[in-house]
C-alpha positions in Angstrom: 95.7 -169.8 217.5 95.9 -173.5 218.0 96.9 -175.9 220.8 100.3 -175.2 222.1 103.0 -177.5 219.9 105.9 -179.7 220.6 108.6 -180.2 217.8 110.8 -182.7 218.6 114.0 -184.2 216.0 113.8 -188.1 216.3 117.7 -189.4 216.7 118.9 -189.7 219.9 116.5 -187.7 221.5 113.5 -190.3 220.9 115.6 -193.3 219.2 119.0 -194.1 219.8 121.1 -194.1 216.5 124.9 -193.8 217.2 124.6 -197.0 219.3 123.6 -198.9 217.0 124.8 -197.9 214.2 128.8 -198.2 215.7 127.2 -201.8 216.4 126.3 -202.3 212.7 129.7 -200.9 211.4 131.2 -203.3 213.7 129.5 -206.1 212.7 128.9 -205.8 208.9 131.8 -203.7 207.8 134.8 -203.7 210.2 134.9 -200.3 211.0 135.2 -198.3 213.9 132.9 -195.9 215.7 134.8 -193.6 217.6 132.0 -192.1 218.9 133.5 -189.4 221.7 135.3 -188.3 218.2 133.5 -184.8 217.8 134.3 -184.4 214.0 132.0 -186.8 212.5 134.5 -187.0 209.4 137.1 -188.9 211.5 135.2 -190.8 213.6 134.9 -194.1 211.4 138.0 -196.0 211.0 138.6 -199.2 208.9 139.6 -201.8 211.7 142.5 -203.4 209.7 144.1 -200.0 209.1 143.1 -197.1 211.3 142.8 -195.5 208.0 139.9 -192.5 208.0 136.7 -193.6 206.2 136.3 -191.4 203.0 133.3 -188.7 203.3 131.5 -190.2 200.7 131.5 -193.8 202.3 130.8 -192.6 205.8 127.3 -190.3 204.0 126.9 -194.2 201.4 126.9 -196.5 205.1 124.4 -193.8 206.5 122.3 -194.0 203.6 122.5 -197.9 203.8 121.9 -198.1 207.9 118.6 -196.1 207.5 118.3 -198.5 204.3 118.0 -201.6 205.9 118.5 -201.1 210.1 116.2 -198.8 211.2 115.1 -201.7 213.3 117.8 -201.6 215.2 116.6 -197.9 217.1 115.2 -198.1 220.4 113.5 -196.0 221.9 115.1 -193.4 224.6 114.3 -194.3 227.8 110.9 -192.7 228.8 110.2 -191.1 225.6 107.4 -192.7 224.3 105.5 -192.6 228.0 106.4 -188.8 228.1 105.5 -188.0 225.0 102.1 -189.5 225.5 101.1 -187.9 228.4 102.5 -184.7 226.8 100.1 -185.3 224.1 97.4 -184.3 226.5 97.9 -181.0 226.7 99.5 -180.0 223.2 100.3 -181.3 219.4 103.6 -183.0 218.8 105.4 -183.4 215.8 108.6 -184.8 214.3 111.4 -182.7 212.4 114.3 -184.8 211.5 116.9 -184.6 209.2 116.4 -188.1 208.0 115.8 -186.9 204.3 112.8 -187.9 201.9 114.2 -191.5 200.9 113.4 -192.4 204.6 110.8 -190.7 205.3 108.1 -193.3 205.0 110.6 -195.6 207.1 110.7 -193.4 209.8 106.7 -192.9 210.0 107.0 -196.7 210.1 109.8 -196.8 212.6 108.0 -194.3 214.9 104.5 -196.5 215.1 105.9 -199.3 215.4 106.9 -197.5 218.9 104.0 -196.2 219.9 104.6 -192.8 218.3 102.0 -192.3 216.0 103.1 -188.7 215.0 103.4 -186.3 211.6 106.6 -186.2 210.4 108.6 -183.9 208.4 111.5 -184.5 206.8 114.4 -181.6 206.4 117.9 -181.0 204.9 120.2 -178.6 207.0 119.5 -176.0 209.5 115.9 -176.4 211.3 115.1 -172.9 211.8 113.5 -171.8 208.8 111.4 -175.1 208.4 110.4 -174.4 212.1 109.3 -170.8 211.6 107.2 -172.2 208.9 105.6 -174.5 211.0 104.7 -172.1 213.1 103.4 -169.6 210.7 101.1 -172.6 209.7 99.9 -173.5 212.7 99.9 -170.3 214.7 100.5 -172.4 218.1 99.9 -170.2 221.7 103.5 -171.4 223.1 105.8 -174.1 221.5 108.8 -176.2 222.1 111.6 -177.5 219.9 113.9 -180.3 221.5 117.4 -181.7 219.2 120.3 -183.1 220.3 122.4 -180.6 217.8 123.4 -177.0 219.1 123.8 -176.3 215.6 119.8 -176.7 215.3 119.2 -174.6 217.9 121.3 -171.4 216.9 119.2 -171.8 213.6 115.8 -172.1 215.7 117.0 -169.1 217.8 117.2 -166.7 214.5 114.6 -167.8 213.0 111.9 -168.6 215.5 113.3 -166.9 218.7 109.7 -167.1 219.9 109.9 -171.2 220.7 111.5 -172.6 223.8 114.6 -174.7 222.6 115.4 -178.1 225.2 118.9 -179.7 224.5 118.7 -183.5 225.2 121.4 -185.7 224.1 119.3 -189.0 225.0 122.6 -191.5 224.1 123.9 -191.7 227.7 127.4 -192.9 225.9 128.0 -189.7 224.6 126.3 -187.1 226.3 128.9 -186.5 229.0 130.9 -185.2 225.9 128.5 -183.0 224.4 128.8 -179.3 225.7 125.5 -177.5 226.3 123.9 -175.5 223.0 124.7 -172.1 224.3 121.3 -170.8 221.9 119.5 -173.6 224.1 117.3 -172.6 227.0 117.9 -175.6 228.5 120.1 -178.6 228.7 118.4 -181.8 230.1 119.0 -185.2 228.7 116.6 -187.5 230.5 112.9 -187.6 230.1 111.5 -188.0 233.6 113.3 -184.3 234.1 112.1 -183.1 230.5 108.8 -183.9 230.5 108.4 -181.6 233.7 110.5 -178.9 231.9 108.8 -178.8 228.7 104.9 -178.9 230.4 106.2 -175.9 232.8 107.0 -174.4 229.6 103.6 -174.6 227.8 101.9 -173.2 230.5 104.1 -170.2 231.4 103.6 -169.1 227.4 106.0 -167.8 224.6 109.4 -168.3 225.0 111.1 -164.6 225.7 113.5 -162.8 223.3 116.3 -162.0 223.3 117.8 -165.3 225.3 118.1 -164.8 228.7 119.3 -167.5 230.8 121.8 -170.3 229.9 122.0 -172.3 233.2 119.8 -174.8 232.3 116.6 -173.6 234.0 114.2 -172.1 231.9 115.1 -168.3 230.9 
């Protein structure tokens, strides 16, 4: 058993993406961000038109943001402070669905921060690659923190032992983003997170099945 383990995804809940990339899209290619548009898929509009962005365009402009604008992330307010007083008291590591062409870019990114942290990169849901982790590592009590419900349900079968945060960091959209139901929490600033999470490390494995959805530890 080894120190007690943060696992944390990287967009919007350390570094704000949708931001800048609607900024970038505005600027470079005259499309629209409609970012309180929940279906991804519709979301990005050609300016001239209002005509939908084909799939494969909107996955080709992703590809080329992370290509070439990564600079453009900023950090989440209070992250990088909370994260390194919660490296005190356990390990903390990045799982983000950034995908292996980026990888070494978002190591980069990360440092350049103040984040020195391990980072793995994944495709899909983040449950299995997080029960691995843990398998590996054999941590006393850990936490996973995403802005995607989607990430949690997957954590929640697969690793029901972990506590699961929701934090939307992207003040813009938040508001708009219901509460992962397979979260044990919803909190989307880091002054009230940081407090959450170290609460959690001390009180121990997260319990199973889910108890509590109200955004208090269950």
């Amino acid at each position: 058993m080894t120190r007690p383990l943060i696992i944390t995804d990287c967009d919007e809940v350390l570094l704000h993406m949708v931001v800048p990339f609607r900024q970038w899209l505005d600027e470079t290619h005259d499309v629209h961000f409609d970012m309180y548009d929940r279906h991804f898929g519709e979301a990005l509009r050609h300016k001239d038109s209002g005509i939908v962005l084909e799939r494969e365009l909107v996955w080709s402009l992703l590809v080329e943001f992370f290509d070439t604008e990564m600079h453009r992330q900023a950090p989440i307010a209070g992250a990088v402070e909370a994260l390194g007083r919660l490296s005190d008291i356990a390990d903390i590591m990045v799982l983000t669905n950034i995908g292996e062409r980026h990888h070494a870019g978002r190591v980069e990114q990360l440092a350049a921060h103040g984040l020195n942290l391990p980072v793995q990169w994944n495709h899909g849901g983040k449950g299995r690659p997080i029960a691995r982790i843990l398998a590996d590592r054999q941590p006393g009590v850990a936490v996973f923190i995403d802005d995607l419900a989607e990430h949690h349900a997957s954590a929640a079968e697969h690793a029901p032992e972990i506590w699961r945060l929701h934090m939307v960091g992207e003040a813009e959209i938040a508001p708009g983003v219901p509460a992962a139901v397979h979260a044990h929490a919803r909190i989307d600033d880091w002054v009230e997170a940081e407090r959450w999470i170290a609460a959690r490390l001390a009180e121990g494995p997260a319990p199973s099945p889910l108890i509590s959805h109200d955004g208090a530890s269950a």
